[in-house]
N, C-alpha and C positions, 0 to 999 in steps of 0.2 A: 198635403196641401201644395196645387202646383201655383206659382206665382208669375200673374200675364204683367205687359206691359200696354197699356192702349195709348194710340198715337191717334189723335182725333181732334177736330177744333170743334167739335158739336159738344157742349159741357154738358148738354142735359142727358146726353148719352151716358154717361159716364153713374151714375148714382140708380138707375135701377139696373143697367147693366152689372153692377158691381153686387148689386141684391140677390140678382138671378141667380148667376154663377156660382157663389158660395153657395148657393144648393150642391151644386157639383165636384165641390173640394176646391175651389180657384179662389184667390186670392189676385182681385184686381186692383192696379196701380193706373191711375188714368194722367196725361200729361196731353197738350193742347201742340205743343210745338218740337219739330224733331231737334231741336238743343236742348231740352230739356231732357229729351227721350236721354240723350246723350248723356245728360249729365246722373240722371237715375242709373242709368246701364253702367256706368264707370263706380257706382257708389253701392250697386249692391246686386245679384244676384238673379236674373229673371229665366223663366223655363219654356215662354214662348213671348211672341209681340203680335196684338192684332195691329195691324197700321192700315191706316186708309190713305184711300190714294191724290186725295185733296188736301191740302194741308199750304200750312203759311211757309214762307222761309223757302222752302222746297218741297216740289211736291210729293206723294210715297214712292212713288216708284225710282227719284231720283237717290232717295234715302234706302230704299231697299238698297239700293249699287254701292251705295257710302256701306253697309253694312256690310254686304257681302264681299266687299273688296279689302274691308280693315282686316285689322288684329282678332286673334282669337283671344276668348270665344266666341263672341261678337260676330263673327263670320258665319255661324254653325248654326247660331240660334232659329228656332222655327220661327216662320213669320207666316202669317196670316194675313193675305192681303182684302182691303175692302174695298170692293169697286163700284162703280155706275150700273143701275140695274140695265140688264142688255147691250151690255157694249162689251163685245170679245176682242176690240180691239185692248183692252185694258186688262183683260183676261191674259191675253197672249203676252202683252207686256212685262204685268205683274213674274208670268212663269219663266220669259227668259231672264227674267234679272233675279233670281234666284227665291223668287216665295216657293212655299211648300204647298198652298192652298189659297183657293181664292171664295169671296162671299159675295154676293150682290146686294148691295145697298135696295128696298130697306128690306134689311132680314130679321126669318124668326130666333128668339134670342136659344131655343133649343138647337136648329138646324149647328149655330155659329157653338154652343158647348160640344155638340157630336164632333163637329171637325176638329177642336182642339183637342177631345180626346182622344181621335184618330191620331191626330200630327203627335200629340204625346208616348201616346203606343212607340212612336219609331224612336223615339227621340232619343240621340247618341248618348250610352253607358261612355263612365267618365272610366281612365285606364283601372284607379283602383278600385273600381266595383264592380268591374267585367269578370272576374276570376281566370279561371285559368284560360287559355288562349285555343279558338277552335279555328285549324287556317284552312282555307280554299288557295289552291296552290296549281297556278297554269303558267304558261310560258309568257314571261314578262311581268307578272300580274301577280299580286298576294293579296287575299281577302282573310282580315282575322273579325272571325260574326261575334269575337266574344267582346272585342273592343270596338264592333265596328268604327275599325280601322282598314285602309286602303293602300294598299305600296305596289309601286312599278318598280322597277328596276334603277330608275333616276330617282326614288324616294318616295317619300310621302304622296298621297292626291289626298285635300280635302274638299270631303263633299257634302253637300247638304245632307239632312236625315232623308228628304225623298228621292237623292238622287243615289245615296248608297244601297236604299230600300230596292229602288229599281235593279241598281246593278247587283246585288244578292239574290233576289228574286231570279233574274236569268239564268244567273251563274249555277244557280244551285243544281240544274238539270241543263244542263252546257247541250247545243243542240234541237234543243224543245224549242218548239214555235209559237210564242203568245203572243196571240193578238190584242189590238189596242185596248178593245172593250176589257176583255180581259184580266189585262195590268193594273184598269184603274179601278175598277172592283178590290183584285188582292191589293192595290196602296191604300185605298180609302176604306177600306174593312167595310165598304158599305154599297148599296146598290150607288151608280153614280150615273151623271144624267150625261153620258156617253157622249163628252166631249171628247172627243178625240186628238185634237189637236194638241189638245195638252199632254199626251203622250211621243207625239211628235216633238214637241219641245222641250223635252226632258230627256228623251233620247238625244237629240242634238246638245243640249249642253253637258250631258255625260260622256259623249265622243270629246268634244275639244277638251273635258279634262284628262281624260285617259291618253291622249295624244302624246309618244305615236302609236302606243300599242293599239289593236285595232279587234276591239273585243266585241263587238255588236255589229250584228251583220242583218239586213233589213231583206225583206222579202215580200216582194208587191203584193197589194192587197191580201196579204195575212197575215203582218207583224212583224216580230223580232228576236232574235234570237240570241244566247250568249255562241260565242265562236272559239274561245279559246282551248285546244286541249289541255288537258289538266297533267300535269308533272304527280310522278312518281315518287312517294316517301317512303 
């Protein structure tokens, strides 16, 4: 049973939403205002967040930043953003401030269970259930896929589950050229409706966290590549 949190001020949403999903194995928590979201998050345990992008108090995308800028776990958690149907300005938004995925308001309530079981697929092993430790080891740079855990040289990097996913996916064939289309096929385990951009902005904010190591190296119209060589064990 994975257990959501929805951040929504639409209450009718909430009660066949919450019917559907337990088809699915989900366990939905619905709350109207992101202090509340807050005070739920602090009191018990959630495995993702849908948040929409209208809300009282602040709106989601200001609250995605409050998230991803706090305390862990809280920082890590998948979110799931819900937007205005056809407005990529809100798309774009949503991905730089650190969602994993984004839905267009109004959606079908199957499309929005496939994405969380994607986003769940990734979702970061805690240290003690990872087992023993498998590292990717290059100049600067330490990838362990077992903890998916990330270390430069100056420490830690934490990254989101899509933003690790991406950079293990490169890494794993250092050299290899994927294209956008590509990447977001293998992130979303699913055919994807070949926004693009959103591969752009995921590579750019996995650059400014790896900074200054300089592991992703772009190549006009045909993608990106992992760059680093890899160290000898």
């Amino acid at each position: 049973m994975h257990r959501l949190l929805l951040i929504d001020d639409d209450e009718a949403l909430a009660a066949p939403l919450t019917q559907y999903l337990a088809r699915f194995d989900f366990e939905l928590i619905a709350v109207t205002r992101p202090s509340a979201a807050l005070q739920r998050l602090a009191q018990e345990p959630f495995d993702a967040l849908i948040l929409d992008g209208m809300l009282p108090e602040m709106d989601g995308f200001a609250f995605c930043k409050q998230l991803r800028g706090g305390q862990m776990p809280w920082r890590e958690i998948p979110i799931l953003m819900l937007t205005a149907r056809g407005d990529l300005t809100d798309r774009v938004v949503g991905l730089e401030l650190g969602a994993d995925d984004y839905l267009a308001k109004p959606f079908e309530p199957r499309e929005l269970a496939a994405r969380l079981q994607t986003i769940l697929r990734r979702t970061r092993l805690s240290p003690a259930a990872a087992g023993p430790s498998t590292l990717m080891r290059f100049e600067g740079l330490q990838i362990d896929t077992a903890r998916r855990q990330v270390m430069s040289d100056a420490g830690p990097i934490e990254l989101t589950s899509t933003e690790y996913d991406l950079l293990a996916l490169l890494a794993r064939e250092p050299g290899r050229v994927f294209s956008r289309d590509e990447i977001l096929n293998r992130l979303r385990g699913q055919e994807a409706d070949l926004y693009t951009r959103a591969v752009d902005i995921l590579v750019s904010r996995l650059r400014k966290k790896l900074e200054p190591v300089d592991a992703l190296k772009t190549l006009r119209n045909a993608g990106y590549c992992f760059a680093l060589p890899e160290v000898a064990t």
